[in-house]
C-alpha positions in Angstrom: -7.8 15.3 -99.8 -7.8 14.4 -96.1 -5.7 12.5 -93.8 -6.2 9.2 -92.5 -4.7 7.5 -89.3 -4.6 3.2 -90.0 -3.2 0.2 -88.3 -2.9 -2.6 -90.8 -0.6 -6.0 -91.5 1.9 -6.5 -94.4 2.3 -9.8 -96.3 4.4 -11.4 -93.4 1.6 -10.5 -90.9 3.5 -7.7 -89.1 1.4 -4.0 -87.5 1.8 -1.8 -88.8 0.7 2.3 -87.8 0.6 4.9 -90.1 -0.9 8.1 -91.9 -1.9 8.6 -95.5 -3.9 11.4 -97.4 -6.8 10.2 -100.4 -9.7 11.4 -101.4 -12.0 9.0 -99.6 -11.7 6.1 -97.4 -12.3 3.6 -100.1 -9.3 5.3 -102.3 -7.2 4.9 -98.8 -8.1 1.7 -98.6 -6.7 0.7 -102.1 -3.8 3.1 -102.2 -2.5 1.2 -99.2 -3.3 -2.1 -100.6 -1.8 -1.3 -103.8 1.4 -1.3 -101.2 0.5 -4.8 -100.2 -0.4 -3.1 -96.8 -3.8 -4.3 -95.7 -6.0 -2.3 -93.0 -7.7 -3.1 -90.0 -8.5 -0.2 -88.7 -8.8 3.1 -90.8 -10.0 6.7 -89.7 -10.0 9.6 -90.6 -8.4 13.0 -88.7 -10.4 15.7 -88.9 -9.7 19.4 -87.9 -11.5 19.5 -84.2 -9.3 16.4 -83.5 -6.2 17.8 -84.6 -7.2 21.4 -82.8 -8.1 19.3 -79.5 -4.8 17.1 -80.0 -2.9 20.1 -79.4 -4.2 21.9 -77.5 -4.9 19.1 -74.9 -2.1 18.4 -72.3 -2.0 14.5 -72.0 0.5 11.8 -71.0 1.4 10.7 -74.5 2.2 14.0 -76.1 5.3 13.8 -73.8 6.5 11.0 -76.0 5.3 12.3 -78.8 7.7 15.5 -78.7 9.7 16.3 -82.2 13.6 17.4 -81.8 14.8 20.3 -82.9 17.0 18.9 -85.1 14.3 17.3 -86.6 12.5 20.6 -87.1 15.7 22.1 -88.9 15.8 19.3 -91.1 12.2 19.4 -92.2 13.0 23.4 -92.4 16.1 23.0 -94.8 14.7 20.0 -96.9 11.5 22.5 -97.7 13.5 25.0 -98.3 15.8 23.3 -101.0 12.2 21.9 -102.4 10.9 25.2 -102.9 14.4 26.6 -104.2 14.5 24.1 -107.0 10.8 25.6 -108.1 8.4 23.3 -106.9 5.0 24.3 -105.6 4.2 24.7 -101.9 1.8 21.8 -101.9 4.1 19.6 -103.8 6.9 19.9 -101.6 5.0 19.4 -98.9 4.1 16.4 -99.8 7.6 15.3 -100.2 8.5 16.2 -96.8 5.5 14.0 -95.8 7.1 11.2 -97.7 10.5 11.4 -96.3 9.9 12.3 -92.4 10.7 9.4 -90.0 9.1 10.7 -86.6 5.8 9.7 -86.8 4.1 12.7 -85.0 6.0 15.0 -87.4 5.0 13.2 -90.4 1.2 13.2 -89.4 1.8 17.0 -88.5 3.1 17.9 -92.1 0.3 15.5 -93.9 -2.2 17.6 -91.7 -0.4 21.1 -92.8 0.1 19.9 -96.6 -4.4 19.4 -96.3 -4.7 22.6 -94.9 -2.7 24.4 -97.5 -3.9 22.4 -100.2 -7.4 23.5 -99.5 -6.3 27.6 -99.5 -4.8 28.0 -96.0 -1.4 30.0 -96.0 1.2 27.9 -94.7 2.1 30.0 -91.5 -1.7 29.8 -90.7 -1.6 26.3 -90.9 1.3 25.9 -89.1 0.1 28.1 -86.3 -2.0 25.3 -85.3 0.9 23.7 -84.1 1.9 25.8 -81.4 3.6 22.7 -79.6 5.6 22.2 -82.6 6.1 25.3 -84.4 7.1 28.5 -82.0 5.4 31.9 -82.7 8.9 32.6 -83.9 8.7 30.5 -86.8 4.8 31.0 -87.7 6.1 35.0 -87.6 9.1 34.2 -89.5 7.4 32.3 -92.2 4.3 34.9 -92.4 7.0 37.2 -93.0 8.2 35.3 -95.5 5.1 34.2 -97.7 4.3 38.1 -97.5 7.7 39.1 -99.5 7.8 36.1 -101.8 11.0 34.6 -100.7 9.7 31.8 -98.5 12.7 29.3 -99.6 15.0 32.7 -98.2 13.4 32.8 -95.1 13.2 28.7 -94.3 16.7 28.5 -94.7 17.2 31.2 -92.2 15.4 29.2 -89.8 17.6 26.3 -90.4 20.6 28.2 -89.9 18.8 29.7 -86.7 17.7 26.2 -85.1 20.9 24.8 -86.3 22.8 27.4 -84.5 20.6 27.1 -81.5 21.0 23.2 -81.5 25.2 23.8 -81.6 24.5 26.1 -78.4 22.5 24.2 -76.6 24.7 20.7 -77.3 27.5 22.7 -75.9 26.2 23.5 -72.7 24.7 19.8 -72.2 28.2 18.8 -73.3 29.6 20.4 -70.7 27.5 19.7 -67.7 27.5 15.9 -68.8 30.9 15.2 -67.4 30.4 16.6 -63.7 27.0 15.4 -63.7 28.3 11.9 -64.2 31.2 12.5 -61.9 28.9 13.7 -59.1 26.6 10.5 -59.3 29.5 8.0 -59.8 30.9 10.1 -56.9 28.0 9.9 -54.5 27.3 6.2 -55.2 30.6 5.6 -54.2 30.8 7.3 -51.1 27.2 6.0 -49.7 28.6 2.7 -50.4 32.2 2.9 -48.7 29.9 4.8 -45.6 26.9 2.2 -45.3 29.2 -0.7 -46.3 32.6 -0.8 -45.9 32.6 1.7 -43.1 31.0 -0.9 -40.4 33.1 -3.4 -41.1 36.0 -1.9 -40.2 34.5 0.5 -37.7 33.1 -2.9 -35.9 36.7 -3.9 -34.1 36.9 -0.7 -32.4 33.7 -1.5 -30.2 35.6 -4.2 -28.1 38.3 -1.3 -27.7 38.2 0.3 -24.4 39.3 3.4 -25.8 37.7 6.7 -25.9 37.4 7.4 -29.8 38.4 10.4 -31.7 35.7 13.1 -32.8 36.0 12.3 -36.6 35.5 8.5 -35.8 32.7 9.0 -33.9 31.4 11.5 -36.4 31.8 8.6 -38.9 30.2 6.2 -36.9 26.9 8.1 -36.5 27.0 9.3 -39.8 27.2 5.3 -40.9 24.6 4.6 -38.7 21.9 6.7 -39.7 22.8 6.2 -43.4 22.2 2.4 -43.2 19.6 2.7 -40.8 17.3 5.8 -42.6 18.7 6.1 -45.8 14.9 6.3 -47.4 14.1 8.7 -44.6 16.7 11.0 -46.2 15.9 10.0 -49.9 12.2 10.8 -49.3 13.4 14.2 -47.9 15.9 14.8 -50.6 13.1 14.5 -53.2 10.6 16.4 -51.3 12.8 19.6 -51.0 13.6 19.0 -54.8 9.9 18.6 -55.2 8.9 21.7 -53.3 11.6 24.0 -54.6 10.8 23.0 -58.0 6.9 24.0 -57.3 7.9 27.4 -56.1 10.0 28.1 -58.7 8.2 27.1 -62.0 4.2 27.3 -60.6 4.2 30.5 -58.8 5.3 33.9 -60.4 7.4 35.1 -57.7 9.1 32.0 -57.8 9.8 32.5 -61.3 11.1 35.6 -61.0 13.1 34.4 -57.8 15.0 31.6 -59.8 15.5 34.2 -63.2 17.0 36.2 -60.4 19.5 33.6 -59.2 20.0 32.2 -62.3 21.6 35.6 -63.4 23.7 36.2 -59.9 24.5 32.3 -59.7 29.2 32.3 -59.6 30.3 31.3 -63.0 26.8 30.1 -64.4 25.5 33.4 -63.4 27.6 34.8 -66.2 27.1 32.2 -68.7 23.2 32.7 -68.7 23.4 36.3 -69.0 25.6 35.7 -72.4 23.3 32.6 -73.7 20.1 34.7 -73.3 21.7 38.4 -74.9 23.0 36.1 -77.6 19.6 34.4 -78.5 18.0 37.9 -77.8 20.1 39.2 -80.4 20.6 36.5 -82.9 16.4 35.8 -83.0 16.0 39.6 -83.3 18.4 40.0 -86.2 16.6 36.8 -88.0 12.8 38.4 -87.5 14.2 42.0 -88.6 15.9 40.9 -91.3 13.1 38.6 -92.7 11.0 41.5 -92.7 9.2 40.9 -89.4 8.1 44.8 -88.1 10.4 45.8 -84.9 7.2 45.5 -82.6 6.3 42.2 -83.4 9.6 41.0 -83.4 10.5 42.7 -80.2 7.0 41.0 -79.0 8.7 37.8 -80.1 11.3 38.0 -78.9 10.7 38.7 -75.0 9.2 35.1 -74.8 12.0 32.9 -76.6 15.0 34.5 -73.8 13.9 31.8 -71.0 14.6 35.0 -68.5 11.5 36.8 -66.9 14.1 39.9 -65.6 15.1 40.4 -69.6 11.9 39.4 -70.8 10.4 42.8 -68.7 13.3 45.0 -69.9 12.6 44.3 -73.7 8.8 44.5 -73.1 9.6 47.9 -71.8 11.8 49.3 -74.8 8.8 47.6 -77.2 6.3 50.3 -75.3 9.0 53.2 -75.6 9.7 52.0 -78.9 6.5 52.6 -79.8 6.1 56.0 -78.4 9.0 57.0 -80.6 11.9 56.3 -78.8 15.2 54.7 -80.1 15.2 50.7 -79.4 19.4 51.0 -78.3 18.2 54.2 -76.2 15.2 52.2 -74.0 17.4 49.2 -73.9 20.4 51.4 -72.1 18.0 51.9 -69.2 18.2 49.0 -67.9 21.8 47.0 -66.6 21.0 43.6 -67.8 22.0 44.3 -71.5 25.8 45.0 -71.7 27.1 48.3 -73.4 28.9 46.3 -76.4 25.2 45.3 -76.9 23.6 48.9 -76.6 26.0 50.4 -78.8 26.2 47.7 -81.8 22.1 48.6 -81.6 22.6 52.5 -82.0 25.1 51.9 -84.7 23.2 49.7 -86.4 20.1 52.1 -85.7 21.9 54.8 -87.3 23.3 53.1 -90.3 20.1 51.2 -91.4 22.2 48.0 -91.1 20.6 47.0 -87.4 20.3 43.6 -88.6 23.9 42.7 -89.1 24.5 44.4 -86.1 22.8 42.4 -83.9 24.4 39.3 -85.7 28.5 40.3 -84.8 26.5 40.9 -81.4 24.9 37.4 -80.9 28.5 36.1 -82.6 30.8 37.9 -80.1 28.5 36.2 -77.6 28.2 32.9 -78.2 32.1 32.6 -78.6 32.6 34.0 -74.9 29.8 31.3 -73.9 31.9 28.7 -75.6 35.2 29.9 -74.1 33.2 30.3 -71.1 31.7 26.3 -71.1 35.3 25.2 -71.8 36.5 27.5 -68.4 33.5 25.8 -66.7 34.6 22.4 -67.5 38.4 23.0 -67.1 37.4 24.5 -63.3 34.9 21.8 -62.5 36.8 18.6 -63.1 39.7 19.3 -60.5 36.9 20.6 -58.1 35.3 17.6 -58.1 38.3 15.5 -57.7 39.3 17.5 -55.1 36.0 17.5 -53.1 35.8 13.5 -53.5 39.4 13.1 -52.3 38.5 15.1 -49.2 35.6 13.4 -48.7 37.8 10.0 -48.7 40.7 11.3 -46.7 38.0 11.7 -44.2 36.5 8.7 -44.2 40.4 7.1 -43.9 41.7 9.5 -41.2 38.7 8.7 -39.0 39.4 4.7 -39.6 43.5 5.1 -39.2 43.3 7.5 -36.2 42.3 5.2 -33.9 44.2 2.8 -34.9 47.3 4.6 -34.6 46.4 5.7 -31.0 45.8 1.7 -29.9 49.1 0.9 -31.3 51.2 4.0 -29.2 49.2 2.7 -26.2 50.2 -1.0 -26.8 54.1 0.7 -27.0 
């Protein structure tokens, strides 16, 4: 069968876009109007298509990006398909039938072609690199080689699942004080650039010498209302630039990994997030029968931290000279002891796996004890940082005016 793309009308005359897999165009044509669903358009998507459609960088993949949780979803519903005993090809074709994103469907109606004409399902999902992580086209390689595919796809869900609860706990935290600090600073140019001259205006028929901190306020009123864009323009150019050096050039990349790692308070927090996901992905590969060298392979990419990244690439070469994974991991400071010695117990045991799982589990609690710390910290901070910023907008309004009234005395 192939897939075809359409656009088409109902009975009431509305578009309608879509995807559908028949043997022919014709047999498209009257499966869909057997749906009272009547094409316009129909084409169909052939391989060098899909192979350019992901591998080209354009505009509208941006807004064509599938969720994670809509990844674990598709993972779990396969995975409780093939459980039950249905056939690979089969239950892809219910996952086709049930997906609501639109890129994802298309996606699994492309895979379900591929494996229905002899392709393994990791190798047809590998063709989704955009989609599908070299994590999960390892993990389910692994897991077509042992037989226990529906095993391994539920580990997956439980992995994305656990990554989506981590990651929805750090946004959950930063959402507050981010909100706080734009409320905040809309607040403040608005009392500075509008309020501010108003009341600042009576003292210019004063002939009285100003405080400091009035005069301070004054100019710093004045150039907001008079160059705010200037500043905007500059504000966004710094952002721009910084954000060029840090994610274009490789020193920059390493720079920012670097900060990110000595940064107060988030410092800390990062070094936890990526140990645990270091751990946790490890634990998932080894125990899904992915060898330690690819999985260690694997793994240095998914920690989102260059510094670690080097260290494990490292203890995959002495690994595979022989040495002990906990032992070439030790070398270096950026993995904690707790972490090197659950590894050489679990190296000596046989049991590595569950290891690194109470590892990645110890972590992620201190990062959730850690986010709610964060949170608890930031709130008064910012409160405290917006009522100084206020108390020195109204000392530098009430100073003068207490001076005029002792002089009128």
């Amino acid at each position: 069968m192939a897939v075809y793309e359409y656009s088409a009308l109902n009975v009431k005359g509305k578009r309608l876009k879509g995807i559908i897999d028949a043997d022919s165009i014709i047999s498209a044509r009257q499966k869909l109007r057997e749906t009272n669903i009547f094409p316009t358009d129909l084409r169909e998507t052939t391989a060098k298509e899909r192979d350019e459609g992901h591998t080209r960088i354009s505009l509208g993949r941006l807004f064509k990006k599938v969720g994670l949780r809509e990844i674990s979803i598709m993972t779990r519903q396969l995975a409780t398909l093939l459980s039950a005993g249905l056939p690979l090809v089969p239950s892809l074709a219910a996952i086709v039938s049930q997906t609501v994103n639109p890129h994802l469907k298309k996606t699994m109606a492309e895979i379900k072609e591929e494996v229905n004409e002899g392709n393994s399902l990791a190798e047809s999902i590998s063709h989704y690199p955009g989609i599908f992580s070299a994590f999960y086209v390892s993990m389910v390689r692994a897991g077509e080689a042992s037989g226990a595919l529906n095993i391994v796809l539920d580990r997956l869900a439980d992995f994305n699942e656990r990554q989506q609860a981590l990651r929805g706990k750090v946004r959950a935290a930063l959402t507050y004080p981010v909100f706080m600090f734009l409320v905040g600073s809309v607040v403040l140019f608005f009392m500075v650039t509008f309020i501010v001259p108003r009341i600042t205006s009576i003292f210019e028929d004063m002939n009285q010498t100003l405080p400091g901190i009035t005069i301070l306020l004054i100019s710093v009123s004045g150039f907001l209302r008079s160059f705010w864009f200037v500043l905007l323009l500059l504000i966004a150019a710094l952002f721009a630039g910084l954000r060029y050096a840090f994610t274009k050039t490789e020193r920059g990349k390493y720079m920012w990994d670097r900060i990110r790692l000595r940064m107060p308070l988030v410092g800390s927090l990062s070094h936890k997030i990526a140990v645990a996901r270091f751990s946790r992905t490890l634990g998932t590969l080894l125990e899904s029968g992915v060898p330690l060298l690819s999985a260690l392979f694997i793994v240095k990419n998914i920690v989102n931290n260059r510094l670690i990244s080097d260290v494990i690439e490292n203890a995959r070469k002495e690994v595979e000279e022989g040495q002990s994974l906990s032992g070439s991991l030790s070398k270096s400071e950026l993995f904690p002891p707790l972490t090197i010695q659950m590894i050489s117990v679990g190296e000596q045991s046989g049991n590595i796996e569950q290891m690194l799982y109470k590892v990645s589990d110890s972590y992620e609690n201190e990062v959730e004890s850690n986010i709610m710390m964060i949170t608890s910290l930031l709130e008064p901070v910012m409160i405290l940082v917006m009522g100084l910023f206020v108390g020195f907008i109204v000392i530098s309004i009430l100073l003068p005016i207490f001076e005029m009234n002792q002089l009128i005395r």
